[in-house]
C-alpha positions, 0 to 999 in steps of 0.5 A, a space after each residue: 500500500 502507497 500513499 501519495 499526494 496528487 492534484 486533482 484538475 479542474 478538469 476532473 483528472 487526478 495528476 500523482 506521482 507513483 514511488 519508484 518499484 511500483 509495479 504495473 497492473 490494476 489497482 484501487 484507489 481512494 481520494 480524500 481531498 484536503 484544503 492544502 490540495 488547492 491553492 488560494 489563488 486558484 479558488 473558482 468564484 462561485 464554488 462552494 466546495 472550495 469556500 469551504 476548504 478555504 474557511 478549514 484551512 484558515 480554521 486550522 491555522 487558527 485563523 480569527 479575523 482581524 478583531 474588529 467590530 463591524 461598527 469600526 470596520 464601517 467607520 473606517 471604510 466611511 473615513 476612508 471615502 471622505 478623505 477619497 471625496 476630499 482629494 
């Protein structure tokens, strides 16, 4: 039994590298996808399956935002258009 990291394209193929002595025939394969498999950037807008490997990811990073209210997040964006208005 081999365990082996791939990438799985946006086309439906699945791209791995065997170790070497692998010998040719038939052989069965599982998949378990995993947040780290797709980068950030490459996230297609829209797909709710890579949003969520997203918000994972962060999660295990322990990732928790910025600490900021939302009041402070709209005063801040409100400061920042009228000093734009002002220029």
């Amino acid at each position: 039994m081999y365990t082996v990291r791939g990438e799985v394209t946006r086309d439906g193929r699945l791209v791995v590298a065997l170790p070497p002595g692998v010998e040719p025939g038939e052989a069965s394969v599982t998949i378990e996808t995993t947040a780290e498999a797709v980068p950030t950037s490459e996230y297609p807008r829209g797909d709710a399956r890579a949003a969520l490997a997203l918000l994972r990811k962060w999660e295990a990073e322990g990732w928790r935002g910025t600490g900021r209210t939302t009041e402070e997040i709209d005063a801040e964006l409100n400061e920042m258009r009228d000093e734009w208005d002002n220029d």
